[in-house]
Structures are given as structure tokens and as C-alpha cells.
VEXGUKE-319740 format. One record per residue (C-alpha): residue in one letter; y, z, x. Coordinates in steps of 0.2 Angstrom, whole numbers, plus 5000, padded with zeros to 4 digits. Layout:
{A {Y Z X}}
...
//
This chain:
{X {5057 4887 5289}}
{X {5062 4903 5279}}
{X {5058 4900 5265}}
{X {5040 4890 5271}}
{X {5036 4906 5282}}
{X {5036 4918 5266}}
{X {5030 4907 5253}}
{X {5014 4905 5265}}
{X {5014 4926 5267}}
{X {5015 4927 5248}}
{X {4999 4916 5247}}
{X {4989 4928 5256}}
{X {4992 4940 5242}}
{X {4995 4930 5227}}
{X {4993 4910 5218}}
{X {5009 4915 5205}}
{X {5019 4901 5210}}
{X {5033 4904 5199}}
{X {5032 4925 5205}}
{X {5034 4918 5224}}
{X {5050 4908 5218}}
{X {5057 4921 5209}}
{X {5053 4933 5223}}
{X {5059 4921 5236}}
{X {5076 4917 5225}}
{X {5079 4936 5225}}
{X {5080 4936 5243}}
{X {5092 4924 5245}}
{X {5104 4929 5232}}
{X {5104 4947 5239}}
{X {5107 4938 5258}}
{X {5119 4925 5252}}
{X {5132 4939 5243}}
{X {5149 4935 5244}}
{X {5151 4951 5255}}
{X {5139 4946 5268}}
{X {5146 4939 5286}}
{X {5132 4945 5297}}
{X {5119 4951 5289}}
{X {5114 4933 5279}}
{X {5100 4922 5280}}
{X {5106 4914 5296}}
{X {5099 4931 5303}}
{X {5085 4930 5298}}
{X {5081 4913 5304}}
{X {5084 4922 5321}}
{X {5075 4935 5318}}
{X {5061 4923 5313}}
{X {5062 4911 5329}}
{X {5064 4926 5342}}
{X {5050 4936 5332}}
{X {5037 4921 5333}}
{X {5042 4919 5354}}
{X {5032 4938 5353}}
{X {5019 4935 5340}}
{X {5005 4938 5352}}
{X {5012 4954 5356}}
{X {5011 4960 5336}}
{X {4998 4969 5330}}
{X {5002 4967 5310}}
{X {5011 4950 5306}}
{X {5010 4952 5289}}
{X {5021 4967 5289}}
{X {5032 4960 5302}}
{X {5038 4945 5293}}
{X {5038 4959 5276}}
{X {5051 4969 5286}}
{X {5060 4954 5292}}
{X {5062 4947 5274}}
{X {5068 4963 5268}}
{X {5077 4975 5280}}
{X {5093 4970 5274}}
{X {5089 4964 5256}}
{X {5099 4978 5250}}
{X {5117 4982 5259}}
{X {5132 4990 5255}}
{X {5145 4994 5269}}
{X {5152 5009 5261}}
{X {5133 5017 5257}}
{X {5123 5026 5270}}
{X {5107 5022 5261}}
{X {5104 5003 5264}}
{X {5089 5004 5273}}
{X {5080 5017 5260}}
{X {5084 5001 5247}}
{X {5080 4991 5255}}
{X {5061 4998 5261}}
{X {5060 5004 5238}}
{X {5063 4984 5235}}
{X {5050 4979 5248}}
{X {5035 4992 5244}}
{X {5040 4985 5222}}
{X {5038 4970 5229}}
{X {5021 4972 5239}}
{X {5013 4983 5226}}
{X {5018 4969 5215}}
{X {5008 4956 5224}}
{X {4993 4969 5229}}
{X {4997 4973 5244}}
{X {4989 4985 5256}}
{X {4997 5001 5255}}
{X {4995 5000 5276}}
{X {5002 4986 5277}}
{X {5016 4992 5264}}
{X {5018 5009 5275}}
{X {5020 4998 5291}}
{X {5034 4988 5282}}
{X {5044 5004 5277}}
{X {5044 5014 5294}}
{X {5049 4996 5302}}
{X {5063 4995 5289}}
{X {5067 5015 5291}}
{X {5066 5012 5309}}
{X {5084 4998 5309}}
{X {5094 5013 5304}}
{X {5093 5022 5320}}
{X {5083 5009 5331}}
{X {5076 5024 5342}}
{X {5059 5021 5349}}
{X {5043 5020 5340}}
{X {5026 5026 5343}}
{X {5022 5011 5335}}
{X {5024 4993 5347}}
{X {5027 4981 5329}}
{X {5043 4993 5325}}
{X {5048 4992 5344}}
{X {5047 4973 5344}}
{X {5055 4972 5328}}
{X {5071 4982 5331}}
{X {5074 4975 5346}}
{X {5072 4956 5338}}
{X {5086 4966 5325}}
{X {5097 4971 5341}}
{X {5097 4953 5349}}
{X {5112 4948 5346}}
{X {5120 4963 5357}}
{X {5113 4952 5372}}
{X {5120 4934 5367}}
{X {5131 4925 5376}}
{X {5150 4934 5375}}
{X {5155 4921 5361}}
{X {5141 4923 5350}}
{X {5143 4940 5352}}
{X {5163 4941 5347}}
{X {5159 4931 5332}}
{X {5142 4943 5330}}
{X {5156 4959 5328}}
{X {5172 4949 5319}}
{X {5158 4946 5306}}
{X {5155 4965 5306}}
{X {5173 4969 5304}}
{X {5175 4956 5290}}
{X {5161 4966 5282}}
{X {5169 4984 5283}}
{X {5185 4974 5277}}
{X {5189 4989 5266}}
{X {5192 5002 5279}}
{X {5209 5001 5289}}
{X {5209 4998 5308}}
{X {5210 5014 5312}}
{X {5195 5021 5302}}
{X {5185 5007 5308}}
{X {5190 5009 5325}}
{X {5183 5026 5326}}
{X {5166 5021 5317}}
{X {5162 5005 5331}}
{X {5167 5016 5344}}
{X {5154 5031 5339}}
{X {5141 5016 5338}}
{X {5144 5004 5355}}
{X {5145 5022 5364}}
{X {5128 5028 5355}}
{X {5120 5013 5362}}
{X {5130 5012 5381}}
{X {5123 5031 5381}}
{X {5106 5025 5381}}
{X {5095 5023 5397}}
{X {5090 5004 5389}}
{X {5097 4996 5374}}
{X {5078 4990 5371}}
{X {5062 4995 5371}}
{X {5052 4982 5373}}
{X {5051 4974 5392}}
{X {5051 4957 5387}}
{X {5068 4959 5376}}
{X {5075 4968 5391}}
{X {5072 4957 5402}}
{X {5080 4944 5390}}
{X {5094 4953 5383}}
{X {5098 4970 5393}}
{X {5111 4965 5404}}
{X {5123 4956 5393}}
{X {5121 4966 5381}}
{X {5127 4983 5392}}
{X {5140 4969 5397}}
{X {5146 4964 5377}}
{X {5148 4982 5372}}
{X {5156 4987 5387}}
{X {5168 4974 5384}}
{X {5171 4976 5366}}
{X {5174 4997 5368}}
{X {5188 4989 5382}}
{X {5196 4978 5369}}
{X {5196 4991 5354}}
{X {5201 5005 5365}}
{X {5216 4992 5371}}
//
């Protein structure tokens, strides 16, 4: 379904067949590095299916699925710049295909916007950050696997360093009024997510 969903998007913009494989084997390398536990292509195919459950509720869907596909093309855990990559990669990309530069500007605030998830003037960004926060609101199991993954992916720092850093972000988000901005993902997601980082600040506090 991935890989159908952006070679389809790719066709509104270009008939290079052999450009929209390259471009679609870029993307999986990048998600299928060999330092990846979360951030892979199994997140995107969430992001996908919960994204498509709201697809009336988007105003751009070319530059939704363009954000999806490359948010977290580019990620490093010991670099603060992953999301600035990441929306560089994606406007090459788009201009490469001819793109719209609106529809290339939409795709890098929506990009921009996963490094602080704040709330957006913008409804597309809202809906799409919180579709990038969903897994905080799974069930408890899903969501320990969601943050062992996270650990396994700042494997280089020890405990302790680590420690502090997830502790500074589950309290930035348990500060907030609502985890989400969007009602339909607070209705869905809200309550077990204030539950899962709760319960993970517990445990790592322990």
C-alpha cells in the first residue's frame, strides 16, 4: 500500500518511471537503516492508514502524503537537525518532479512542524502531527515496545543521560492542556496517552 500510495502521487507530477523507483528506493533505504527501531516504514504505514481514516478533513493531500513520506527520511539520534534534512530532501525531491512551490511550502512547515508538534495555524499540520503522536495513545503494550524501540535508538547514550532526556520530553507533553490538537485524535487517543506517559515517567523515575 506504500509504495502504491506514492507511486500514484509521483504520477500527478511526473510519467519517469525509472525517477519514481529510484525516488521510492531512496525512501526505503533511508527508513530501513540498520539504526532504525521506530522510526521505519512500519510507521509510515500507520501513518498512512490513520492519515486516510481523516482524509476528508485535509485540505492538501498531495502535501500530506509528501510530508508523510518524508518527515523522517533523514534521522540521526545524536543530531538536532533531522527534521531541517529531512524537509531539504523533500523540497529537491518535489522541485525535481515540478512541484508546486505551495504545495512544497506546505510539505516543509508540516515537516518543521514534528520537531516541536505545537499547534498550527494550519488544520493539514494539525492532523498530521497528531497522526505522528498516535502511538502515545496505543494500547500500554504497543506503547512499551513504541519507547524500547526509542531507547534501542539512542543505544549510544548511557541510562542515565537518556534518562534525563525522556524525562524532559514525557513531562513536556504531560505539561500540555491536550497531547492533541485535533478533536477527532483526542477523542481517540487522549486518554491513554496521558495514561502511557504517566506510567512510563513512573517506571523511569523507579
Amino acid at each position: 500500500m506504500l509504495r502504491n500510495t506514492f507511486i500514484e502521487l509521483l504520477k500527478n507530477y511526473t510519467d519517469d518511471d525509472a525517477l519514481m523507483d529510484h525516488l521510492w528506493n531512496e525512501i526505503v533505504e533511508n527508513y530501513a537503516a540498520h539504526n532504525r527501531y521506530y522510526h521505519t516504514m512500519q510507521h509510515l504505514d500507520n501513518l498512512l492508514l490513520l492519515l486516510i481514516d481523516v482524509k476528508e478533513k485535509i485540505g492538501n493531500w498531495d502535501a500530506i502524503l509528501f510530508t508523510l513520506y518524508y518527515h523522517d527520511i533523514i534521522y540521526d539520534p545524536l543530531r538536532s537537525d533531522n527534521e531541517e534534512k529531512s524537509a531539504d530532501l523533500a523540497e529537491e525531491r518535489m522541485k525535481q518532479i515540478g512541484v508546486s512551490n505551495h504545495v512544497i511550502d506546505l510539505c516543509r512547515k508540516q515537516i518543521l512542524a514534528t520537531k516541536s508538534h505545537l499547534e498550527s495555524t494550519d488544520s493539514d499540520t494539525n492532523y498530521f502531527t497528531d497522526a505522528d503522536l498516535s502511538i502515545l495513545g496505543q494500547a500500554w503494550e504497543m506503547y512499551a515496545s513504541y519507547f524500547e524501540n526509542v531507547r534501542k535508538e539512542y543505544a549510544i547514550y548511557s541510562n542515565s543521560i537518556y534518562r534525563v532526556g525522556r524525562l524532559k520530553v514525557l513531562n513536556h507533553f504531560l505539561s500540555k492542556h491536550c497531547i492533541y490538537k485535533t478533536s477527532y485524535f483526542q477523542q481517540k487517543f487522549e486518554k491513554q496517552a496521558q495514561d502511557n506517559l504517566q506510567n512510563e515517567v513512573v517506571q523511569l523515575e523507579g
